[in-house]
C-alpha positions as CSV (number, residue, x, y, z in Angstrom):
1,X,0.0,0.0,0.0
2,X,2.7,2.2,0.9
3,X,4.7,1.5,-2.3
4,X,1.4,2.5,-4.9
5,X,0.8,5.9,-2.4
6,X,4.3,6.5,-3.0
7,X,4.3,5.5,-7.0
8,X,0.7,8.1,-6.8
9,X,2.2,11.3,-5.2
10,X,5.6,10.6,-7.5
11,X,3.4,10.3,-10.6
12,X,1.6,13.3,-9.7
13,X,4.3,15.3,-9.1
14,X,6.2,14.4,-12.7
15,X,2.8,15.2,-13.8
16,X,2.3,18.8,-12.4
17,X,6.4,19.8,-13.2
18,X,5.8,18.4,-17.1
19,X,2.3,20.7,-17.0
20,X,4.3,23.9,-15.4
21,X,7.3,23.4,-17.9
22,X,4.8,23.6,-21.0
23,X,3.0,26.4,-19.4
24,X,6.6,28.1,-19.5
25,X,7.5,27.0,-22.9
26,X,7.4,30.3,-25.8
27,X,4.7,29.7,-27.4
28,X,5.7,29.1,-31.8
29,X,4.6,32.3,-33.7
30,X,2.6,30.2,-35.9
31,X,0.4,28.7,-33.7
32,X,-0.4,32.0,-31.5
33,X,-4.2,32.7,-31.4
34,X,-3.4,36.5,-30.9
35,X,-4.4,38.0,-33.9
36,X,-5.7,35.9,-37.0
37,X,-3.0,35.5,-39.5
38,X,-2.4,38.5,-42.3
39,X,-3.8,37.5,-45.8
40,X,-0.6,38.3,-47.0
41,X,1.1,34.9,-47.3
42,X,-2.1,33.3,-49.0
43,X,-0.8,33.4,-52.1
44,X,1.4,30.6,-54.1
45,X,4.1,31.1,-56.6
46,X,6.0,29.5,-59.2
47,X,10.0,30.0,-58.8
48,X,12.2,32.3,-61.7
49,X,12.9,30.3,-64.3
50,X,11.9,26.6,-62.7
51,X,8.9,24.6,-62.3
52,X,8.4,24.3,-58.9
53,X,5.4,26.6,-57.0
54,X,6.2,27.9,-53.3
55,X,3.5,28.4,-50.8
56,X,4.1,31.8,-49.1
57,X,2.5,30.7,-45.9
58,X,4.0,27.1,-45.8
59,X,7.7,28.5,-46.4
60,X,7.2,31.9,-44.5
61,X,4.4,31.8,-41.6
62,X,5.9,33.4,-38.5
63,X,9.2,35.0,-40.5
64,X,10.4,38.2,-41.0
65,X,10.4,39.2,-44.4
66,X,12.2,42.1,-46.8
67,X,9.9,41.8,-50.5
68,X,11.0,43.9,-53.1
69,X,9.9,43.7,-56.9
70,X,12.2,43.5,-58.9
71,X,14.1,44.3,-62.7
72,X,16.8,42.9,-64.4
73,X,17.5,45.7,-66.8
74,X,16.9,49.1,-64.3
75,X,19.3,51.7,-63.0
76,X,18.6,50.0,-59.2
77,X,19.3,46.4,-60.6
78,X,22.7,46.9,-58.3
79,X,20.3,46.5,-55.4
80,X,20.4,42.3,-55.9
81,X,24.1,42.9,-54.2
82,X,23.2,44.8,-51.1
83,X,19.6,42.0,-51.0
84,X,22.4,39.3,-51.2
85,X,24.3,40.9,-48.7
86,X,21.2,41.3,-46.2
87,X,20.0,37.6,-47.2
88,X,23.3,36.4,-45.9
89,X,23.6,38.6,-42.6
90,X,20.7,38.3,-41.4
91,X,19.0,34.3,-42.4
92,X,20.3,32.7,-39.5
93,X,18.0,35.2,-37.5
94,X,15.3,34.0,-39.7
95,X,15.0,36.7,-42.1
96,X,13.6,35.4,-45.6
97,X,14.3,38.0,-48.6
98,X,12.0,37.6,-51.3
99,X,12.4,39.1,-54.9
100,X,8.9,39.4,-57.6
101,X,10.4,40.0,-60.8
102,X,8.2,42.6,-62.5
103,X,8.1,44.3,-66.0
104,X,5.5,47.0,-64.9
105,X,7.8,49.5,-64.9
106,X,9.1,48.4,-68.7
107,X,12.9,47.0,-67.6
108,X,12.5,43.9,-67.2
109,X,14.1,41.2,-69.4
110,X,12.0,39.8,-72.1
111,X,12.0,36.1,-71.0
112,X,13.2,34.4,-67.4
113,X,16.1,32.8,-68.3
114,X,17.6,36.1,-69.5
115,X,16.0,37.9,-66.4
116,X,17.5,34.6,-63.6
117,X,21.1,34.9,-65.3
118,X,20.8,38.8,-64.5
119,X,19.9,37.5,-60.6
120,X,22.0,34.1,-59.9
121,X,24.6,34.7,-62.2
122,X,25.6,38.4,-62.0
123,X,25.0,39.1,-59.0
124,X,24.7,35.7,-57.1
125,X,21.2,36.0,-55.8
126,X,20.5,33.0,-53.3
127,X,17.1,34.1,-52.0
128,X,13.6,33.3,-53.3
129,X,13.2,34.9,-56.6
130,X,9.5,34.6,-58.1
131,X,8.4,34.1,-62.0
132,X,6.7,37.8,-63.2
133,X,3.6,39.5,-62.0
134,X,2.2,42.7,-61.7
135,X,3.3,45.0,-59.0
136,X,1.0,48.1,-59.3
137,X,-2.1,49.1,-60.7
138,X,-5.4,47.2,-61.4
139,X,-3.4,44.3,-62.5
140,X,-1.5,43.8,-59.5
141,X,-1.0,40.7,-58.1
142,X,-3.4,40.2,-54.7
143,X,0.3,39.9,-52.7
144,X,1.0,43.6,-53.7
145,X,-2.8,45.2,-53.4
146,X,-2.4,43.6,-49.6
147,X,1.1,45.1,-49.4
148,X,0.0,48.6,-51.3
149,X,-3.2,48.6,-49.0
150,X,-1.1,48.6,-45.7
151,X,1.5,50.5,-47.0
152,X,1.5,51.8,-50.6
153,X,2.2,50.6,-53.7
154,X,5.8,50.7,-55.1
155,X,6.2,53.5,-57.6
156,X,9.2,51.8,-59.2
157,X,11.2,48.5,-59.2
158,X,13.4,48.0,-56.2
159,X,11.1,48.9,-53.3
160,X,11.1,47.0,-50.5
161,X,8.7,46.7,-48.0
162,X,9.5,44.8,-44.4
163,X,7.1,42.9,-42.9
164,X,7.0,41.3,-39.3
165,X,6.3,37.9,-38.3
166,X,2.6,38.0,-38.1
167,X,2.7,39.5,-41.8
168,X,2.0,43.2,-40.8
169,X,4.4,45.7,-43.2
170,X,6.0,47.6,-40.4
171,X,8.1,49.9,-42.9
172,X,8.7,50.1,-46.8
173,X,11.0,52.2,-48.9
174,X,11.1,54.0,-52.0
175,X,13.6,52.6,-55.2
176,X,16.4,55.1,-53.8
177,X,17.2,53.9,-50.5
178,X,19.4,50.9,-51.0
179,X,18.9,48.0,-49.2
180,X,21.3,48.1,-46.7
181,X,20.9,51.9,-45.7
182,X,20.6,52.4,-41.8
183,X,17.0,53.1,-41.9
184,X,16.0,49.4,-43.6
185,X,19.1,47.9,-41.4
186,X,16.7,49.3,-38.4
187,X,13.6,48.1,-39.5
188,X,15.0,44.6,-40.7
189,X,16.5,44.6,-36.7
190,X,13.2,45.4,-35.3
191,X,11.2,43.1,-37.5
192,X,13.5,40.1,-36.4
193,X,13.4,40.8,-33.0
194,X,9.9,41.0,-33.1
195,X,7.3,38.2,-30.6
196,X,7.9,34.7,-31.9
């Protein structure tokens, strides 16, 4: 009798620590109930110049993310070196950079395999680079409307919006501020540091 009272309170106690410990535990950013989850990521698309099709929410729920569209033949197009640059610094803090190739604004190549050699090969792009779409306008692809409705639309190719982990834009930038000027370095910082 004594033994099982003993095996009871033991059991009970293993039971209550393993209860307190989850009660501790951070709670994953993609399974918070705070807020319902942004419409932002609910869109698929198809990779530059491959076959394969990326779920945004699937690959990105509970990042931060930098998105900028994209040209391969514009007076910004330098900006894929500072993006590469911010891609590496900052992924192992979980930052995803995502590049839409656009020809909205008339300077993008005229097929993908031209416009991916501009991206992996020139300037060594390693982030997620997306097959064209429209960026602006009544054309533009649900992703931007949702990023031009909580922020604005981009008015050229190379702006970059940064959004937090629960897929809120929390700044964006015009074509002229590079990538890795203080101001995006700031908001990048605060994004990733952000609840998880």
């Amino acid at each position: 009798m004594r033994t099982t009272a003993l095996a009871l309170t033991l059991l009970a106690l293993a039971t209550a620590a393993v209860v307190y410990a989850a009660s501790e535990a951070p709670v994953p950013a993609a399974t918070q109930a705070a807020a319902p989850a942004s419409p932002l990521l609910d869109h698929s698309f198809r990779r530059l110049h491959g076959a394969e099709t990326l779920n945004l929410r699937e690959r990105y729920a509970g990042q931060p993310l930098l998105i900028v569209n994209t040209a391969s033949h514009c007076g910004y197009t330098g900006q894929f070196k500072e993006l590469e640059a911010i891609h590496q610094r900052y992924r192992a803090q979980g930052l995803k950079v995502l590049g839409f190739s656009s020809d909205d604004f008339n300077q993008e190549a005229d097929n993908e395999a031209k416009a991916a050699n501009v991206c992996f090969v020139n300037f060594g792009v390693t982030f997620d680079m997306f097959a064209p779409i429209h960026v602006r306008g009544g054309d533009a692809h649900p992703l931007f409307r949702e990023l031009a409705r909580q922020s604005q639309a981009p008015r050229w190719n190379f702006h970059k919006y940064v959004v937090d982990r629960q897929g809120k834009v929390v700044a964006s930038f015009e074509s002229a501020v590079k990538p890795d000027a203080p101001e995006v370095l700031a908001a990048l910082e605060r994004a990733i540091a952000g609840a998880r």
